[in-house]
C-alpha positions in Angstrom: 0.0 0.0 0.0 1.1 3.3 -0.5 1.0 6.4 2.0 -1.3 9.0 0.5 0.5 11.9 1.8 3.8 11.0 -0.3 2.5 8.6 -3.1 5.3 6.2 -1.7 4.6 2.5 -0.7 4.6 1.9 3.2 8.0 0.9 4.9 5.9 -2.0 5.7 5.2 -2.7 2.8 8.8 -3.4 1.2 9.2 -7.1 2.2 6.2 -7.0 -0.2 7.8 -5.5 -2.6 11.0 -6.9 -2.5 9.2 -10.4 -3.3 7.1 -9.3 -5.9 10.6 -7.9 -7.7 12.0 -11.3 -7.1 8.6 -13.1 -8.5 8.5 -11.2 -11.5 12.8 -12.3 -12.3 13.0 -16.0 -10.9 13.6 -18.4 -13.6 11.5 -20.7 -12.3 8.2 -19.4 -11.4 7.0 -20.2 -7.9 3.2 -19.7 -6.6 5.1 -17.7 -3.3 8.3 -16.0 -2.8 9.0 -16.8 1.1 12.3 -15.0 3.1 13.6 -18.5 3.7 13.8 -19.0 -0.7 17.5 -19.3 -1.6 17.8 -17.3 -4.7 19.8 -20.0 -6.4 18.7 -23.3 -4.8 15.1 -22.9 -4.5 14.2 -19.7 -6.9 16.6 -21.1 -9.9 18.7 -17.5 -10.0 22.1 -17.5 -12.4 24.9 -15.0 -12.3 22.6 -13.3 -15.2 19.6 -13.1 -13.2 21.2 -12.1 -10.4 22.4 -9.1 -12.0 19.4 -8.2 -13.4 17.3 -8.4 -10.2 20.3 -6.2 -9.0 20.2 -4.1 -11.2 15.9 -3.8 -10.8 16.3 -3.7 -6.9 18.9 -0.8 -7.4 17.1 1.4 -9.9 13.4 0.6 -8.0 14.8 1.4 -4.4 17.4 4.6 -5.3 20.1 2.0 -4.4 23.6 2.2 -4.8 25.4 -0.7 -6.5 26.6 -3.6 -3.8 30.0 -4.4 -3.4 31.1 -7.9 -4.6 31.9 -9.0 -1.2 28.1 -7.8 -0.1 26.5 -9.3 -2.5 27.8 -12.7 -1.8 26.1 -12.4 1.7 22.7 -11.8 0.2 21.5 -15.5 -0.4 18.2 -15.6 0.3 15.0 -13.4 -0.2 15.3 -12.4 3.7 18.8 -11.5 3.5 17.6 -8.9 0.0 14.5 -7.6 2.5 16.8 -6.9 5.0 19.3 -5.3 3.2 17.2 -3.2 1.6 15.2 -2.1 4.5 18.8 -1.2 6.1 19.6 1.2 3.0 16.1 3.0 3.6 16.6 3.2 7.5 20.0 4.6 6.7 19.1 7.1 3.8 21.2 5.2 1.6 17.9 4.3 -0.2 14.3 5.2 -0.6 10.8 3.8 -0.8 9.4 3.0 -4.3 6.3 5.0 -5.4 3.2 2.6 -6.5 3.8 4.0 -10.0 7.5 3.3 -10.0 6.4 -0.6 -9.0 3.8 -0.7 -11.7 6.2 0.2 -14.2 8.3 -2.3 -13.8 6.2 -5.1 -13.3 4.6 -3.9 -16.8 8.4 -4.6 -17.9 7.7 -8.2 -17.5 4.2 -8.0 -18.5 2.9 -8.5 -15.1 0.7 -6.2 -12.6 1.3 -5.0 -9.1 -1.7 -5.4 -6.7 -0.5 -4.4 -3.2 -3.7 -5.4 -1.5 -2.9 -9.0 -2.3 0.8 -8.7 -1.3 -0.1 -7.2 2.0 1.7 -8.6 5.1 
């Protein structure tokens, strides 16, 4: 859900988000995206689409690239959230507007609906 003050989604909301992003890039399509999901054991994620769900987290969240070393500590959806939900706590990221979510999930043909991916 978004705040109607700013337009932006919820802070609660971004574990939402974050497994919608990762839904919409897995290779192999999963009926739930859960924190536990290793991205390459249980979601079916390659170096290629590991970069490219970077590279969607990054531009979707105002994130600044992750170092190697970082990135090889983020294995599983939880580890993403939490990331992620560090950056925003610290400034070093921002919260998504509804618009900015819908646009990429039109990317991959597919639509947000935040009332279903409500915690």
């Amino acid at each position: 859900m978004s705040t109607p003050d700013t337009g932006l989604v919820a802070v609660t909301s971004i574990p939402s988000v974050v497994r919608h992003v990762i839904q919409l890039i897995t290779p192999r399509q999963a009926g739930f995206v859960a924190d536990e999901h290793d991205l390459v054991g249980d979601l079916g994620f390659d170096s290629l689409t590991l970069v490219e769900l970077a590279f969607a987290l990054e531009d979707l969240f105002g994130l600044d690239a992750v170092t190697p070393e970082r990135a090889m500590t983020l294995r599983t959806v939880g580890d993403i959230t939490g990331h992620i939900a560090a950056a925003i706590a610290d400034g070093a990221g921002q919260r998504p507007s509804a618009e900015a979510i819908q646009a990429l999930s039109a990317q991959y043909r597919r639509t947000w609906n935040p009332e279903k991916l409500a915690d």
